[in-house]
C-alpha positions in Angstrom: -54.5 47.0 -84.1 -52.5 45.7 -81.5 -54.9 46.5 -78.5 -57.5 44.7 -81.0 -54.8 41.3 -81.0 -54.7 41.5 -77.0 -58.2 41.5 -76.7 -58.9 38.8 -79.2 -56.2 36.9 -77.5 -57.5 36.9 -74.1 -61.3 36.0 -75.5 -59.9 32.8 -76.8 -58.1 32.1 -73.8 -61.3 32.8 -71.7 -63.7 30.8 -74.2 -61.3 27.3 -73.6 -63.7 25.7 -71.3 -60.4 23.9 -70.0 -58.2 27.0 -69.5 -61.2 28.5 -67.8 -61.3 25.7 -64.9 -58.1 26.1 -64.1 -57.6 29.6 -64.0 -60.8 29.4 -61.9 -59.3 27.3 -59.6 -55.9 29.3 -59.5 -58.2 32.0 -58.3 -59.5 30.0 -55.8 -56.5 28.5 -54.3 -54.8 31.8 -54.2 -57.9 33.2 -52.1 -57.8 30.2 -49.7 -53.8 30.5 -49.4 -54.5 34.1 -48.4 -57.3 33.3 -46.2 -55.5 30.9 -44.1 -52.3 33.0 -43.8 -54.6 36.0 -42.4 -56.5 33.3 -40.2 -53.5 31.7 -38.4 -51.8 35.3 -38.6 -54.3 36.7 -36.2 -54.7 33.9 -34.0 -50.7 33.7 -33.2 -51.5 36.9 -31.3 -54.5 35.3 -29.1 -51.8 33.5 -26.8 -49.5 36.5 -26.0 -52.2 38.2 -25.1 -53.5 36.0 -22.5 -50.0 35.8 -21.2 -48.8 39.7 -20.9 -52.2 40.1 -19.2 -51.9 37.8 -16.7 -48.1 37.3 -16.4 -47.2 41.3 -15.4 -46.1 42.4 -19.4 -48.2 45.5 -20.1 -51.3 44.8 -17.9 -53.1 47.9 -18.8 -53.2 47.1 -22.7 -54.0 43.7 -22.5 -56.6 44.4 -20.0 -57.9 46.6 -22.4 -57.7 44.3 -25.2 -59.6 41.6 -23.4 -63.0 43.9 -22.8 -62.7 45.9 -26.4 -66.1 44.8 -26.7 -67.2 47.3 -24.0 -67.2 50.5 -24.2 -64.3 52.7 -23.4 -65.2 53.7 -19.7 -66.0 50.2 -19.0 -62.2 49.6 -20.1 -60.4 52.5 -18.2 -62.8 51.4 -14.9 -61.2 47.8 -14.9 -57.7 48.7 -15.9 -58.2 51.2 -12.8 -59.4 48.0 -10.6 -56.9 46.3 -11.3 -53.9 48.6 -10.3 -55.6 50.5 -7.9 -53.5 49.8 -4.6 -55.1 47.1 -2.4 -57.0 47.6 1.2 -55.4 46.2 4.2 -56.9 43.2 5.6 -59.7 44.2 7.4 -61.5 40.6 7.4 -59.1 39.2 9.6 -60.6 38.1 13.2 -58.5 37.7 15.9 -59.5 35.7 19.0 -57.5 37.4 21.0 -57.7 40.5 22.6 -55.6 43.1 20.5 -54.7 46.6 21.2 -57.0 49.4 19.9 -53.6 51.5 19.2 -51.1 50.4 16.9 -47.4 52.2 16.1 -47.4 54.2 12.6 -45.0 52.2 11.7 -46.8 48.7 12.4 -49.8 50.1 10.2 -47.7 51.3 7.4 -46.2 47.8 7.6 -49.9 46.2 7.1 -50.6 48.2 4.3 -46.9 47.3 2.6 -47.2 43.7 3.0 -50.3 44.1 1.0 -48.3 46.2 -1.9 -45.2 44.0 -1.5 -47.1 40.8 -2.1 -48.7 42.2 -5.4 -45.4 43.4 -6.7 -43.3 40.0 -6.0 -46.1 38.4 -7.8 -45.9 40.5 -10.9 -42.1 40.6 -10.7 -42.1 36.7 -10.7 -44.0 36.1 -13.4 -42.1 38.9 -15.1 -39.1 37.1 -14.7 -40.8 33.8 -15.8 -42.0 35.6 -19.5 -38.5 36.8 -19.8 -36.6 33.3 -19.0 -39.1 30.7 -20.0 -42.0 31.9 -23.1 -41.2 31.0 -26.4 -42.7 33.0 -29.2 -45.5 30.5 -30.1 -45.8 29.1 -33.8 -48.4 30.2 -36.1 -50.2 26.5 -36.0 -49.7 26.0 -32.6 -51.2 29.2 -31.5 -53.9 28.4 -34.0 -54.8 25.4 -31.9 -54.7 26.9 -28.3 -56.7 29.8 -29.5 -59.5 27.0 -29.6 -61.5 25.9 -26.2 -63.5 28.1 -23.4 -62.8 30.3 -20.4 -64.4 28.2 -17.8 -64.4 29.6 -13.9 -61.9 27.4 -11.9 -62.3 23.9 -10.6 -59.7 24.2 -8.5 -57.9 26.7 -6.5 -54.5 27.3 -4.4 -56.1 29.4 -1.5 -53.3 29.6 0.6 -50.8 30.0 2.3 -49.1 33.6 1.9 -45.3 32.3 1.8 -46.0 28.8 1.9 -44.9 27.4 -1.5 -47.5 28.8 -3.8 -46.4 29.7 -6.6 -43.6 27.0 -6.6 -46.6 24.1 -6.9 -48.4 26.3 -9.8 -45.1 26.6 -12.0 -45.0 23.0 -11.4 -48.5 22.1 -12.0 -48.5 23.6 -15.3 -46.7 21.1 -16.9 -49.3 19.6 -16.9 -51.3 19.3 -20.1 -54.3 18.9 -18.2 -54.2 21.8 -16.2 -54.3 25.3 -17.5 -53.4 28.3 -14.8 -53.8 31.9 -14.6 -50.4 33.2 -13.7 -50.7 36.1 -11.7 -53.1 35.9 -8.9 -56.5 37.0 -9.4 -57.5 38.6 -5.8 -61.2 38.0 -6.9 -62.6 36.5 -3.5 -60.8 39.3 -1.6 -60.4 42.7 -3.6 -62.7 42.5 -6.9 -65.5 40.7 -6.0 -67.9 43.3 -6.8 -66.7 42.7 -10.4 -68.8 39.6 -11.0 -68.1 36.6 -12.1 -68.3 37.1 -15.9 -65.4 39.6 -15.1 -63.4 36.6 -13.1 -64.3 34.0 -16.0 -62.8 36.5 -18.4 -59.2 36.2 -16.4 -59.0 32.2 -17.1 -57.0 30.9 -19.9 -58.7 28.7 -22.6 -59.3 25.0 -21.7 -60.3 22.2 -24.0 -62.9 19.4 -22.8 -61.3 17.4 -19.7 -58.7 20.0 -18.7 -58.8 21.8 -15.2 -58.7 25.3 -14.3 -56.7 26.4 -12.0 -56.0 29.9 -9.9 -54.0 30.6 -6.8 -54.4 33.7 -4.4 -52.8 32.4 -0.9 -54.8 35.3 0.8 -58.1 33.7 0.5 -57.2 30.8 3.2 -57.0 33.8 5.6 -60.1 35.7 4.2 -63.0 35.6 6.5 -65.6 35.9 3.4 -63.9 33.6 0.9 -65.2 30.4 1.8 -68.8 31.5 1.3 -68.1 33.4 -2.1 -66.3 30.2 -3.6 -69.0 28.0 -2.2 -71.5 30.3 -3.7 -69.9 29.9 -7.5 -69.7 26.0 -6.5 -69.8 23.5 -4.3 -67.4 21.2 -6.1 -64.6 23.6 -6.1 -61.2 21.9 -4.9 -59.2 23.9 -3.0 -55.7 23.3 -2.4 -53.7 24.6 1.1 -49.5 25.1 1.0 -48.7 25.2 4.6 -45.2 25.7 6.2 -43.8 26.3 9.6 -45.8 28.8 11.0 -42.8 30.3 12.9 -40.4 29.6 9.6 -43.4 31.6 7.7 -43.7 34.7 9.9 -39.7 35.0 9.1 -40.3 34.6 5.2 -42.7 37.2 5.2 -41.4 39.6 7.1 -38.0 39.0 5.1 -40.3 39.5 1.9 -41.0 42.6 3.3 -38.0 43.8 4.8 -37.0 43.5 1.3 -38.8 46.4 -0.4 -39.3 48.5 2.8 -35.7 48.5 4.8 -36.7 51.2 7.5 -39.6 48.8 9.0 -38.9 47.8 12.7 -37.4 44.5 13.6 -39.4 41.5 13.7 -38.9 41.2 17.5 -40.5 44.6 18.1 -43.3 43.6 16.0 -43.5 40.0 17.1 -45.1 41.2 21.1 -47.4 43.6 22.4 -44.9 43.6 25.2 -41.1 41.9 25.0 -40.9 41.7 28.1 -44.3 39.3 29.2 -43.1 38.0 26.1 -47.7 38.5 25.1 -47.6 37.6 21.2 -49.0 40.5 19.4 -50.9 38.3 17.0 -52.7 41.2 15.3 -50.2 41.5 13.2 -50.4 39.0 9.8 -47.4 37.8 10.0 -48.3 36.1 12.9 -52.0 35.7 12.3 -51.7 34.0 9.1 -50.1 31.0 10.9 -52.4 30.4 13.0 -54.3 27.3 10.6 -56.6 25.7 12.4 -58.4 29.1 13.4 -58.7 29.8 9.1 -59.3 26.2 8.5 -62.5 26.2 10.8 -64.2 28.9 9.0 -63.6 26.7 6.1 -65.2 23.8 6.8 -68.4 25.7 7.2 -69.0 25.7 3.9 -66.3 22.6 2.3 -66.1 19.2 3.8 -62.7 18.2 4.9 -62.2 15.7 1.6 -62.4 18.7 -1.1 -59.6 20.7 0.7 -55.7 19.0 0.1 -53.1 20.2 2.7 -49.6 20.4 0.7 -46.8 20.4 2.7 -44.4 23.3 2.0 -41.3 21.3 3.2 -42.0 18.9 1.3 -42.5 20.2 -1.9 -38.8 21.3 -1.6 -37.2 17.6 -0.5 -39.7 15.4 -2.4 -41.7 17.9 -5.2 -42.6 15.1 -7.1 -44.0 12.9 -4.0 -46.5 16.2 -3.1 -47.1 16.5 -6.9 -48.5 13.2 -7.1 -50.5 13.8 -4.4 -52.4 17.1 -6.1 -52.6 15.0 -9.2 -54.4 12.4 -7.6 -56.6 14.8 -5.5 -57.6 16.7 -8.9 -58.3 13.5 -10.2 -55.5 13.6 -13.1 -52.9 11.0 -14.2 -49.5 11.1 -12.7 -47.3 12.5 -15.7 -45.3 14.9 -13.3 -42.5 12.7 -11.7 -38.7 13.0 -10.5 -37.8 12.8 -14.3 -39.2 16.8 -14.3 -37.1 18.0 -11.4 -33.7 18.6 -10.7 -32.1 20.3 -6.5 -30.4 24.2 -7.5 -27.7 24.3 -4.9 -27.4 27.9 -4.9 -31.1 28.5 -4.8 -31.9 25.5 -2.4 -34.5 24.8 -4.3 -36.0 21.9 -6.8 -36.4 23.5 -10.3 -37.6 22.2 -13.5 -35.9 21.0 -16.0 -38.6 21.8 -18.6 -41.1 24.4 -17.8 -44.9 24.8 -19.6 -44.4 25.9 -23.4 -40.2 26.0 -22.6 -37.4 23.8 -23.3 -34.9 25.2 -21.0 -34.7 24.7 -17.3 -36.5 27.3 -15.0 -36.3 27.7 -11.6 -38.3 30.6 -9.6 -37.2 34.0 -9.5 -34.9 35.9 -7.4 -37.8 37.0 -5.3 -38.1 33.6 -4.3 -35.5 32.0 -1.5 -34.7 34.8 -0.2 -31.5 34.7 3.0 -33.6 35.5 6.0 -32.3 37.6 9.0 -31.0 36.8 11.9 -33.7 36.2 14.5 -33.0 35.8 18.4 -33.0 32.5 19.2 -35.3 33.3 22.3 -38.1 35.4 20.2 -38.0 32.0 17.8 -38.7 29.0 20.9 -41.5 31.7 21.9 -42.8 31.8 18.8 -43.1 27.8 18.8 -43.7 27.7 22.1 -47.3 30.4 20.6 -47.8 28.1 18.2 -47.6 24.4 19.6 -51.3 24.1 20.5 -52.7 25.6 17.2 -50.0 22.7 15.9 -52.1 20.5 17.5 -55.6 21.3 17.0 -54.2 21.6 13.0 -52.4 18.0 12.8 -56.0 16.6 14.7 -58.4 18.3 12.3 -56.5 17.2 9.2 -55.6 14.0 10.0 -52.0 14.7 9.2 -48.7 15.7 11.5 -46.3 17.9 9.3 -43.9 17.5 12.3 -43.2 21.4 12.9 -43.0 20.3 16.7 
């Protein structure tokens, strides 16, 4: 009797054509509410994921996340690429007659600089998840999520030590340019990958934003030029150089820090103290030598798609050589002085709001490091080496960065 009541109850409530519509509807919200919870759900992952993969959190994971579409060798095979130790330079020329012997100990130097470079890079942008990325909201992951990976139109190609990653961190402020973090390597060490591979490392951008990488060691990369040409002929390229004799010290220091036992940088800096012959075979030493790189370069680019940034200057005037990039990549000046503020301890300029943060950042600890104590006389030698590639640099670019 009483299951008979229920059911005649709920047959009149169903036959009101009024009550019908709006439990229809009820239905109907609650399966759009649901929808759209699940929706922005999913895509507040998208964002994290670009960012452990490229800034150092988990790389094999994410790596694998971003190619779940292939199949599972395919994904094992580029995780491998990826972490797979890098080759010493062997596409760097030297004009100069080197010695067909080097020490063990300069050769296993080579192959750490190589090694050391990777792991500051991934330690830096470590450091940068852990002091600067905010979890993203729901709705505002929903809205980066849109856009395309699009191959770079512009990229920071050198120099190793030069102020690289300082002008990304503060190019990425930026809302119109959108940076991979950790540095791709493709022109030098995975570009038999391909280029859909490279694409698949950019972030998202939206119609009218740039994209942006920087890997220093493609200035000094014999076949780089030609490979970047070949994926186009518009791409802007973007040079950070320094004091070459005040950059051999930085990288040997960089060096110095992860492998104590290495010899001193006089022993490495000559073939022979005491002709005082530079041994310029070694990178340190090569890397500085511009106009040498820069000539291969202009093979391929004409002078007015490559910008020289200087690296002294992006310390005492960051917002000057920031203005200059913007204008160069075509963009509107919205990074100014207001952005920056000096670190005394660090000695360097930091921001006081860094992409998707609200807190002040400043570079990590891998970054400004105290350099050793170099003889005076190896350092006038060193100038003395590198005066008339000053030179022939200051004449090709049109521009004297006073380092003489």
């Amino acid at each position: 009797m009483e299951y008979s009541l229920v059911c005649h109850s709920l047959y009149a409530l169903w036959s009101s054509p009024v009550k019908k519509k709006l439990i229809l509807l009820s239905i109907m919200f609650l399966i759009w509410v649901y929808m759209l919870y699940s929706c922005v759900g999913y895509c507040s992952t998208m964002p994290s994921l670009v960012v452990d993969s490229y800034r150092g959190k988990e790389t094999g994971s994410a790596v694998g996340k971003r190619t779940e579409s292939s199949s599972s060798s395919s994904r094992t095979d580029l995780v491998s690429r990826l972490l797979a130790k890098p080759q010493p330079w062997e596409d760097i020329e030297s004009d100069y007659e080197e010695p067909s012997i080097r020490t063990a100990a300069s050769r296993d130097l080579l192959n750490n600089e190589l090694e050391t470079d990777r792991t500051d890079d991934w330690d830096e942008m470590r450091g940068d998840q852990q002091q600067r990325a905010p979890e993203p909201s729901a709705m505002s992951s929903f809205s980066n999520g849109s856009g395309s990976k699009k191959l770079p139109q512009a990229i920071i190609i050198g120099v190793k030590k030069g102020g690289t990653r300082a002008l990304l961190e503060f190019l990425r402020v930026h809302p119109d340019i959108r940076a991979v973090g950790a540095e791709p390597h493709f022109f030098d060490r995975n570009y038999e990958n391909g280029l859909e591979w490279y694409r698949e490392l950019m972030p998202k951008t939206l119609e009218g934003q740039i994209t942006m990488e920087k890997t220093p060691s493609y200035f000094v990369t014999r076949e780089a030029p030609a490979r970047i040409s070949a994926m186009s002929r518009d791409t802007k390229l973007i040079v950070v150089v320094r004091d070459p004799v005040t950059r051999a010290i930085s990288d040997y220091t960089q060096t110095l820090s992860k492998k104590p036992d290495i010899p001193s940088f006089e022993s490495l800096t000559f073939k022979n103290r005491t002709t005082g012959l530079i041994d310029t075979s070694w990178s340190a030493i090569q890397i500085g030598i511009y106009a040498k790189h820069l000539d291969n370069w202009l093979q391929y680019f004409p002078m007015d798609q490559i910008l020289f940034v200087s690296g002294e200057r992006l310390i005492s005037d960051p917002a000057g050589e920031l203005g200059r990039v913007q204008d160069f990549l075509g963009l509107k000046r919205i990074i100014t002085d207001k952005h920056f503020y000096f670190n005394q301890t660090k000695g360097f300029p930091c921001l006081k709001k860094a992409e998707g943060s609200s807190k002040p950042h400043c570079l990590g600890k891998t970054k400004g490091r105290t350099h050793p104590n170099i003889d005076p006389e190896v350092v006038q030698r060193l100038r003395d080496f590198y005066r008339p590639f000053n030179m022939k640099f200051y004449q090709m670019t049109g521009h004297n960065f006073g380092w003489d």
